[in-house]
C-alpha positions as CSV (number, residue, x, y, z in Angstrom):
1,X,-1.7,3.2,-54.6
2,X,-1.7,5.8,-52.0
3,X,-0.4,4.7,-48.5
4,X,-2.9,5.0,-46.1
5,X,-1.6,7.5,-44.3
6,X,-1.2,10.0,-46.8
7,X,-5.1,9.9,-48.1
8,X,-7.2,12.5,-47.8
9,X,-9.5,10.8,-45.0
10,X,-6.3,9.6,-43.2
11,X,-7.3,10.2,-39.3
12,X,-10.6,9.6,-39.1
13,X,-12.0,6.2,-37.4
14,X,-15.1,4.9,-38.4
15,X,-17.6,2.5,-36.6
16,X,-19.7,0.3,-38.8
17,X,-22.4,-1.3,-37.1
18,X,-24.4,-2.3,-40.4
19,X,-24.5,-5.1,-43.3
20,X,-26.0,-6.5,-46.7
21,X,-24.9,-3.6,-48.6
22,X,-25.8,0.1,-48.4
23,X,-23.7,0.6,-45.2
24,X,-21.1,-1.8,-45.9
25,X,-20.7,0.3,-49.4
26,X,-20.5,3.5,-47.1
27,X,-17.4,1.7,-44.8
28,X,-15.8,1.0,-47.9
29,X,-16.1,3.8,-50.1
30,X,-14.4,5.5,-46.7
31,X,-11.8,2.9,-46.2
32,X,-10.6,3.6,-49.7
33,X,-10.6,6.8,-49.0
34,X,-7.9,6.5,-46.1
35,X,-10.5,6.5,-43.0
36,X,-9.9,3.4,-40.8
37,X,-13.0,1.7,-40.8
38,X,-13.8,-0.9,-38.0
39,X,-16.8,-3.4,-38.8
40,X,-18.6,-4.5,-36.1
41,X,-20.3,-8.1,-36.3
42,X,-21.9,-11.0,-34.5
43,X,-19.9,-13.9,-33.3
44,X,-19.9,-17.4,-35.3
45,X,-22.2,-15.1,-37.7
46,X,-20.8,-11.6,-39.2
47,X,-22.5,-9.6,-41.9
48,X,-25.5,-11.8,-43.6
49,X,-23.5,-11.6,-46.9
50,X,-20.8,-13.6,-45.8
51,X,-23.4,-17.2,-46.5
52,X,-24.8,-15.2,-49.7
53,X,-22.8,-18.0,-51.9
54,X,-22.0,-19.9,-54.4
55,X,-19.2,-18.2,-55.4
56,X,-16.9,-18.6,-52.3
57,X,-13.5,-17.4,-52.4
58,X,-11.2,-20.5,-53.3
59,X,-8.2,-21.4,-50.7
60,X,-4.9,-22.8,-52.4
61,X,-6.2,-26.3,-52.9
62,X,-9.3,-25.2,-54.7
63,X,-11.7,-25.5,-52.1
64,X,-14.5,-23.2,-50.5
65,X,-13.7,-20.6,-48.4
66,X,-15.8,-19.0,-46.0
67,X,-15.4,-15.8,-47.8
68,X,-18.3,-15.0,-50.6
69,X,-17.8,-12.8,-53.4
70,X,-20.7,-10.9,-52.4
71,X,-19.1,-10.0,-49.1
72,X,-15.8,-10.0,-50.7
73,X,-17.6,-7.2,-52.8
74,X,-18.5,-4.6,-49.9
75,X,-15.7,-5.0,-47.4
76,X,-12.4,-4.0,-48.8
77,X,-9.8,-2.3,-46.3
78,X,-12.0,-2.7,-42.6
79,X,-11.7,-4.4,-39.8
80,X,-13.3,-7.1,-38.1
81,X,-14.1,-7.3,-34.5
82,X,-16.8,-10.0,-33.1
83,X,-18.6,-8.6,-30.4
84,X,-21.8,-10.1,-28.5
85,X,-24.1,-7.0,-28.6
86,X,-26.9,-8.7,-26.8
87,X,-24.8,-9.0,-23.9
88,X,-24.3,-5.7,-21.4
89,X,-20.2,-6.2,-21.6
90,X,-20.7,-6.4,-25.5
91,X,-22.5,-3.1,-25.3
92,X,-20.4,-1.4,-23.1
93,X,-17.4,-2.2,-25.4
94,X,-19.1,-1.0,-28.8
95,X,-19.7,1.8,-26.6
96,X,-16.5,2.8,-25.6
97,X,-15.4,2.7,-29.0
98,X,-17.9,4.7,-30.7
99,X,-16.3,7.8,-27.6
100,X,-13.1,6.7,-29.9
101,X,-14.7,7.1,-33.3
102,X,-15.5,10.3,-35.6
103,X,-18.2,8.6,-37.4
104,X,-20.7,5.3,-36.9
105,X,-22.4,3.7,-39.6
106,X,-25.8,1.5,-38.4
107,X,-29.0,0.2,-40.6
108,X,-30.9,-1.0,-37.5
109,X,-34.2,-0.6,-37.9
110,X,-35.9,3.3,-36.1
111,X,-34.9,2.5,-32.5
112,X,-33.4,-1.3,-32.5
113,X,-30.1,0.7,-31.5
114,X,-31.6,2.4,-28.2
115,X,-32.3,-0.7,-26.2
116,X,-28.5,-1.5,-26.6
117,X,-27.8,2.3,-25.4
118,X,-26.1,2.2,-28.7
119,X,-28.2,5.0,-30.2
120,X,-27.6,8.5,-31.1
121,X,-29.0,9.9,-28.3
122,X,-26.8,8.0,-25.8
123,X,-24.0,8.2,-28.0
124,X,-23.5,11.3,-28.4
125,X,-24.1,12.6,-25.5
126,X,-20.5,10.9,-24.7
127,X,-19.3,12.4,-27.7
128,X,-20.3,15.3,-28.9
129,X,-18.2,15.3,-32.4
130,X,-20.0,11.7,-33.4
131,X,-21.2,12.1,-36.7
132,X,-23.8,9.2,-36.4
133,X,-25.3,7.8,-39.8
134,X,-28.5,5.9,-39.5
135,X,-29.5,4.0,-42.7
136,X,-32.9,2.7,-42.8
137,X,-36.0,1.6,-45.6
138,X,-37.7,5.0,-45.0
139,X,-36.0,7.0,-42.6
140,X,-36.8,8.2,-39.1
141,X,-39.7,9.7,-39.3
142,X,-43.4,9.3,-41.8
143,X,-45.9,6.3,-41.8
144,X,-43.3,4.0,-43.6
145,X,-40.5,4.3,-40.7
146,X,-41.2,1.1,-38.8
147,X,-40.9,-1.0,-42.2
148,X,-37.8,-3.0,-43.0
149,X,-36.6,-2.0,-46.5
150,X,-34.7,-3.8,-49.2
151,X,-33.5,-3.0,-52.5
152,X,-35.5,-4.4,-55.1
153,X,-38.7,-3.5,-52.8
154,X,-37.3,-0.2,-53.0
155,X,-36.7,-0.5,-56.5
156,X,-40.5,-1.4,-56.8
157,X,-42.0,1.3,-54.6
158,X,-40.4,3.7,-55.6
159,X,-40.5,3.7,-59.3
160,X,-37.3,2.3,-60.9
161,X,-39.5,-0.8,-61.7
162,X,-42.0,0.9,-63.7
163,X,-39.7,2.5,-65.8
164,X,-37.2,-0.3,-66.3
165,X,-37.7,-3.1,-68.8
166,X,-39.8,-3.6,-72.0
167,X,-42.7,-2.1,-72.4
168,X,-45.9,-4.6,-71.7
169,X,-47.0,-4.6,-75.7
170,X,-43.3,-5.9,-76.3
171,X,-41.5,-9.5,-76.0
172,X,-40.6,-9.8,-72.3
173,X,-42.2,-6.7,-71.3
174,X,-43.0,-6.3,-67.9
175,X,-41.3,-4.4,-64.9
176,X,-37.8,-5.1,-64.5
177,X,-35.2,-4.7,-61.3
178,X,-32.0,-3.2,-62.2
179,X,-29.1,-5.8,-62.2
180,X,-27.2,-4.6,-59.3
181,X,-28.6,-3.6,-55.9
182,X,-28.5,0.3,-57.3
183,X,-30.4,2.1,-54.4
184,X,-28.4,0.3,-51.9
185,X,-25.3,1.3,-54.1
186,X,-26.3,4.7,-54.5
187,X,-27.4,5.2,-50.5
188,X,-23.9,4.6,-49.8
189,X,-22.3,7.2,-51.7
190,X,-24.9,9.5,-50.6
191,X,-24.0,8.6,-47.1
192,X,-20.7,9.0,-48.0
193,X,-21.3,12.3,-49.2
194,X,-23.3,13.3,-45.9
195,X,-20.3,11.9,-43.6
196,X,-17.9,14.3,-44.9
197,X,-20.1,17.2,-45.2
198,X,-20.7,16.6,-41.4
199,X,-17.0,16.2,-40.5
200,X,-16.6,19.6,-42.6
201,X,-19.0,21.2,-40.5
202,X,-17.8,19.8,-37.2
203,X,-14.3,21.2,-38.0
204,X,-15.9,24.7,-37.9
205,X,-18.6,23.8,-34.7
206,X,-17.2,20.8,-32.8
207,X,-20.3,19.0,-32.7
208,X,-21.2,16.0,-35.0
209,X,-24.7,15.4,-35.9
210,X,-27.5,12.4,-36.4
211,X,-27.6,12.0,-40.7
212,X,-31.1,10.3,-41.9
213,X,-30.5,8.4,-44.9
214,X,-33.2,6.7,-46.3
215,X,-33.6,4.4,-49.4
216,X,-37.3,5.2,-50.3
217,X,-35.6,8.6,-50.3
218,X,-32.7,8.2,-52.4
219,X,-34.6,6.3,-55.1
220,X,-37.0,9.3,-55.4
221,X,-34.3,11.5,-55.9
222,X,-32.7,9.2,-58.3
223,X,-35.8,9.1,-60.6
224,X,-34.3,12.4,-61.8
225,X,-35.4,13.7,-65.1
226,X,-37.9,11.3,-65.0
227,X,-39.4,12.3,-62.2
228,X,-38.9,16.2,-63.4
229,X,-40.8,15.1,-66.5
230,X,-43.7,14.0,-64.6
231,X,-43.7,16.5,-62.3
232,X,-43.3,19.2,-64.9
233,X,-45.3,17.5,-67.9
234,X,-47.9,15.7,-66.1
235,X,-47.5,12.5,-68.1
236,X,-46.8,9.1,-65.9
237,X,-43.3,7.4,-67.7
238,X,-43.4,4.0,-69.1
239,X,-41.1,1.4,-69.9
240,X,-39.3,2.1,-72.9
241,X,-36.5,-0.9,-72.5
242,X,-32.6,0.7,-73.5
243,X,-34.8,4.0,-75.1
244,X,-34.1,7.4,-73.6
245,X,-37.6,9.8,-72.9
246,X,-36.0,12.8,-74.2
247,X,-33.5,11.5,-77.0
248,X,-33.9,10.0,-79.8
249,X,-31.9,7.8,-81.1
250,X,-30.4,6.7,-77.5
251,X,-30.7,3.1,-77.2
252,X,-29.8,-0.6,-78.3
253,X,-29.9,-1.6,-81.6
254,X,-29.2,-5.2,-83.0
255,X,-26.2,-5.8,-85.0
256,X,-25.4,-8.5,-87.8
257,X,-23.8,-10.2,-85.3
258,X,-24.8,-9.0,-81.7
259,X,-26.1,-5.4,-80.7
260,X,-25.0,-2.1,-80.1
261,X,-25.4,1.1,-78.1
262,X,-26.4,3.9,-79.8
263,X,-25.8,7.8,-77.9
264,X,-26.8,10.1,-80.2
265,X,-26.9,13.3,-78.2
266,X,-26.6,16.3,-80.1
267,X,-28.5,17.0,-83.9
268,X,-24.7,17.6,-85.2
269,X,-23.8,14.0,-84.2
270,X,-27.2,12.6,-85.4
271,X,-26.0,14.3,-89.1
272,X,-23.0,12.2,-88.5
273,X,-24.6,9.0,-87.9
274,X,-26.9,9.7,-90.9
275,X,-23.4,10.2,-92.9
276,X,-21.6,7.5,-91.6
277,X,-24.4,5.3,-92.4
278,X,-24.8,6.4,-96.0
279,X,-28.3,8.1,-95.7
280,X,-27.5,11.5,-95.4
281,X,-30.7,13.1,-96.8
282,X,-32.4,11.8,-93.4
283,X,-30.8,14.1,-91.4
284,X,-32.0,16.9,-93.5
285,X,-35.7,15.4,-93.5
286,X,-37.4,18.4,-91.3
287,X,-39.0,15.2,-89.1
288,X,-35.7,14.2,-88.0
289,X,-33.6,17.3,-88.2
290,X,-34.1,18.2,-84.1
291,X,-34.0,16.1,-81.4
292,X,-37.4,17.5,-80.5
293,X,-38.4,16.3,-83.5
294,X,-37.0,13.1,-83.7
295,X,-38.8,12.4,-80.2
296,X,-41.6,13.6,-81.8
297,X,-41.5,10.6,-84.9
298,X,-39.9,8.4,-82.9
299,X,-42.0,5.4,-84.6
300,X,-40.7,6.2,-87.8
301,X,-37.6,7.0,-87.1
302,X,-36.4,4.0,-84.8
303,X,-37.8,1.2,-87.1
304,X,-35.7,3.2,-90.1
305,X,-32.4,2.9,-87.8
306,X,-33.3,-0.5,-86.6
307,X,-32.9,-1.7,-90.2
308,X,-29.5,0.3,-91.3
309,X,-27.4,-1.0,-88.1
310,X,-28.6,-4.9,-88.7
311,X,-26.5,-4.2,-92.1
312,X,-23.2,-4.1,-90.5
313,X,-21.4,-6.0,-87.3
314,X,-21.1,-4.5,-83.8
315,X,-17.4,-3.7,-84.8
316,X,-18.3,-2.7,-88.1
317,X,-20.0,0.0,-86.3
318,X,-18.6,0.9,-83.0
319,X,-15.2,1.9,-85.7
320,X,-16.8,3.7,-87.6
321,X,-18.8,5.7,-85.2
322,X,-15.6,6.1,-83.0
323,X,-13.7,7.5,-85.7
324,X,-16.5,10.6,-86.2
325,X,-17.0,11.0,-81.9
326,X,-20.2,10.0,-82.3
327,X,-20.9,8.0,-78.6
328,X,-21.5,4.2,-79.5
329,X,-20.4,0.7,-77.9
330,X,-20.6,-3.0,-77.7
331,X,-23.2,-4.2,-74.9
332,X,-20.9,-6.3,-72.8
333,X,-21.0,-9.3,-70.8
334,X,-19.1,-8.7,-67.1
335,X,-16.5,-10.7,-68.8
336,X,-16.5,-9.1,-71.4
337,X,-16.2,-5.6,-69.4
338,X,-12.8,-7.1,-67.6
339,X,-11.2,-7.9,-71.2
340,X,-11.2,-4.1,-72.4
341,X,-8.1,-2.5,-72.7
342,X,-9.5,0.3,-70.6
343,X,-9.6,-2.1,-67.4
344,X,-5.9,-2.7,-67.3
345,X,-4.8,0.7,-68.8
346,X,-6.8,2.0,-65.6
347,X,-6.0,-0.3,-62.8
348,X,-9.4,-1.4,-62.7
349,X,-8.9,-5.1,-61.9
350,X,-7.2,-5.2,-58.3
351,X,-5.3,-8.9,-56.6
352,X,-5.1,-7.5,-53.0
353,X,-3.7,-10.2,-50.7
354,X,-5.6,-12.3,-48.2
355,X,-4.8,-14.8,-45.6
356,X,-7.5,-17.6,-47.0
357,X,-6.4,-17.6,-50.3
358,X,-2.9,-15.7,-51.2
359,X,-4.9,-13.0,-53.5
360,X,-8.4,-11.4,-53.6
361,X,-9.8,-10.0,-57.2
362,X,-11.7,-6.9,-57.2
363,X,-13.0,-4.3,-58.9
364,X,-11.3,-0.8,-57.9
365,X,-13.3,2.0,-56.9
366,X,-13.5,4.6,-58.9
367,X,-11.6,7.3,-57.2
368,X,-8.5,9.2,-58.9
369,X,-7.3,12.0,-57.0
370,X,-4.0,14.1,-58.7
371,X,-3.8,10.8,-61.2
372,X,-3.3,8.4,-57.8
373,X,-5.9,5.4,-57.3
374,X,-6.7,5.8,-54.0
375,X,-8.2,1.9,-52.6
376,X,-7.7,0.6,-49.1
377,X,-5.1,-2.1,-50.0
378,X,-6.1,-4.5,-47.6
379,X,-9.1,-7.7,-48.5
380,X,-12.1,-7.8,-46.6
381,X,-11.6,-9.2,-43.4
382,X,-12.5,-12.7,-42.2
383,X,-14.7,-12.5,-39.1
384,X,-13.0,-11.3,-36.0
385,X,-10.0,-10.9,-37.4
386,X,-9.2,-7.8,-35.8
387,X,-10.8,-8.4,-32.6
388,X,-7.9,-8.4,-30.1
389,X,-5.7,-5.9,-32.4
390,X,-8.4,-3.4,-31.4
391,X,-9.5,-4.4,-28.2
392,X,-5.8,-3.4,-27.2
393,X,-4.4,-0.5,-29.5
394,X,-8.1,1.1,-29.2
395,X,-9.7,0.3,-26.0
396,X,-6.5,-0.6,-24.2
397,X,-7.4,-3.4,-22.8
398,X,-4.2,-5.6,-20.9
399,X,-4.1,-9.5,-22.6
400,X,-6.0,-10.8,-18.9
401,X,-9.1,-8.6,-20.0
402,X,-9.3,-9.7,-23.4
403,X,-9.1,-13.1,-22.4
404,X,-11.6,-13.0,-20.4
405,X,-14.2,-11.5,-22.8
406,X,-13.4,-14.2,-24.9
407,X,-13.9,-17.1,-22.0
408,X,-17.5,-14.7,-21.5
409,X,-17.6,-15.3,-25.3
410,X,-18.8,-11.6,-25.0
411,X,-16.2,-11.5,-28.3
412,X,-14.9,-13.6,-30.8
């Protein structure tokens, strides 16, 4: 791992003032990144996902911690400072370090920030560089702005639902959420992607600027080729369960002893597949000889395939089809995912220490830069862990002042 200092977002301090996930995955994404990220949170409360449990981080003699994996999942490398934001010295302090940050992260509803004077208005005017991220259901403007927003209602609104899941005719069919909170996932990278653009252009200007990230609008520009589809070919998508719209065959196909993921991309690799699986006149038949085609007769053709891959085991298969680059692979169980080779060959699993429990697992970001893994190095914080550190090395505040903001319980 990279040592802080040496990471490409070394120098930058970050403000969090958000939680659940989409902001949280923001800070971290950051943190890894080298940025020191400082998470704001309520006293005796901290980031809702810290009660999102059972599982709770175990301490040496097996019991619960406080710590839950789902907060343990968005918090890796920050810190945590308690502060009373209700209270006019709690404001004032959040305040006086955003003048000290390059970037804040909030998901306050439009507007909950300004009767804190915590907004970007009143921010910024203090500091002109702030790059201030907002993070809301449907942004800062349009009828929807007031609404509180969520992932799977975002999933549902905006048209991952619909298109996710067996189709209605079929066993189980029915809309389906996607098993991880995706939008929230995926509005964190795009914040991510927004912070540093904005610290780019305030290298060249001096000036930060107010970014307006929205989930309604990430999940409609995740919709993608679907949504081009519709937009270009009139037709509403449906649920097609693990089928693809435009390739056929690309999906899951049972095994003789399990199933299998089938990614036939290309017409060359679908005449290997046909090959492989000892019906090569099918490849030549002029129904299934294009892609086009094959999406064309995709009743036939499925059905046919559907038949040859129950012949053989997932193995079976997934060697075979390996061996001739055509894309294939075993549908895995999470545990399943941490006993491929891949993970350890990677560094994927991580054991980062942490004062409850001597090690934290976790998955490691995906982010390689010049063969290093670049990951914060430090667990997610317990609440108000790093409350005095900054209070002093930030805000430089003497130990008599600190004390007593903690005798005010203004901090925590």
């Amino acid at each position: 791992m990279t040592s802080r200092s040496n990471k490409p977002l070394s120098g930058i301090r970050v403000l969090e003032l958000s939680r659940i996930m989409a902001g949280p995955w923001a800070g971290q994404v950051l943190a890894d990144l080298g940025a020191e990220v400082i998470k704001v949170e309520r006293p005796g409360a901290g980031d809702d996902t810290r009660t999102w449990g059972p599982p709770f981080l175990k301490d040496a003699t097996g019991r619960d911690t406080k710590e839950s994996a789902y907060y343990l999942s968005a918090n890796r490398g920050k810190k945590s400072i308690a502060i009373d934001m209700s209270q006019p010295q709690g404001q004032a302090l959040i305040a006086d370090l955003a003048a000290k940050s390059d970037v804040l992260i909030e998901n306050f509803k439009v507007g909950g920030l300004a009767r804190y004077g915590l907004d970007y208005g009143t921010l910024g005017g203090k500091n002109p560089g702030l790059v201030y991220a907002s993070i809301t259901g449907f942004g800062q403007t349009g009828p929807n702005k007031d609404r509180a927003g969520y992932d799977v209602m975002i999933q549902a609104m905006g048209g991952l639902m619909s298109i996710t899941g067996e189709a209605d005719d079929q066993p189980g069919g029915g809309p389906m959420k996607v098993g991880i909170p995706i939008v929230d996932l995926v509005t964190g990278l795009y914040t991510v992607i927004a912070v540093q653009a904005a610290l780019q252009q305030k290298e060249r200007t001096g000036k930060g600027q107010h970014i307006d990230m929205a989930l309604f609008d990430v999940m409609v520009g995740l919709l993608a080729n679907q949504a081009s589809n519709f937009l270009v070919g009139g037709d509403v998508p449906q649920r097609m369960g693990s089928g693809h719209p435009n390739i056929v065959p690309y999906q899951s196909f049972a095994t003789k002893d399990g199933f299998i993921l089938l990614a036939v991309g290309n017409d060359r690799q679908f005449k290997k597949f046909c090959q492989i699986a000892g019906y090569p006149e099918v490849a030549e038949d002029e129904r299934f000889k294009s892609n086009a085609m094959r999406v064309r007769h995709r009743e036939t053709l499925v059905p046919l395939l559907a038949g040859w891959m129950f012949q053989r085991t997932t193995k079976e298969w997934e060697t075979a089809l390996a061996k001739q680059t055509v894309p294939c692979g075993p549908i895995n169980d999470v545990g399943q995912v941490f006993e491929e080779a891949q993970i350890s060959a990677r560094g994927l699993k991580l054991e980062i220490p942490h004062p409850a429990s001597g090690t934290v697992p976790m998955a490691a970001p995906p982010l390689r830069l010049d063969g290093q893994l670049h990951h914060a190095g430090t667990a997610p914080p317990m609440l108000g862990q790093h409350t005095r550190g900054a209070l002093a090395d930030i805000l430089g505040l003497d130990s008599s002042q600190i004390e007593k903001l903690y005798a005010g319980k203004i901090v925590a």
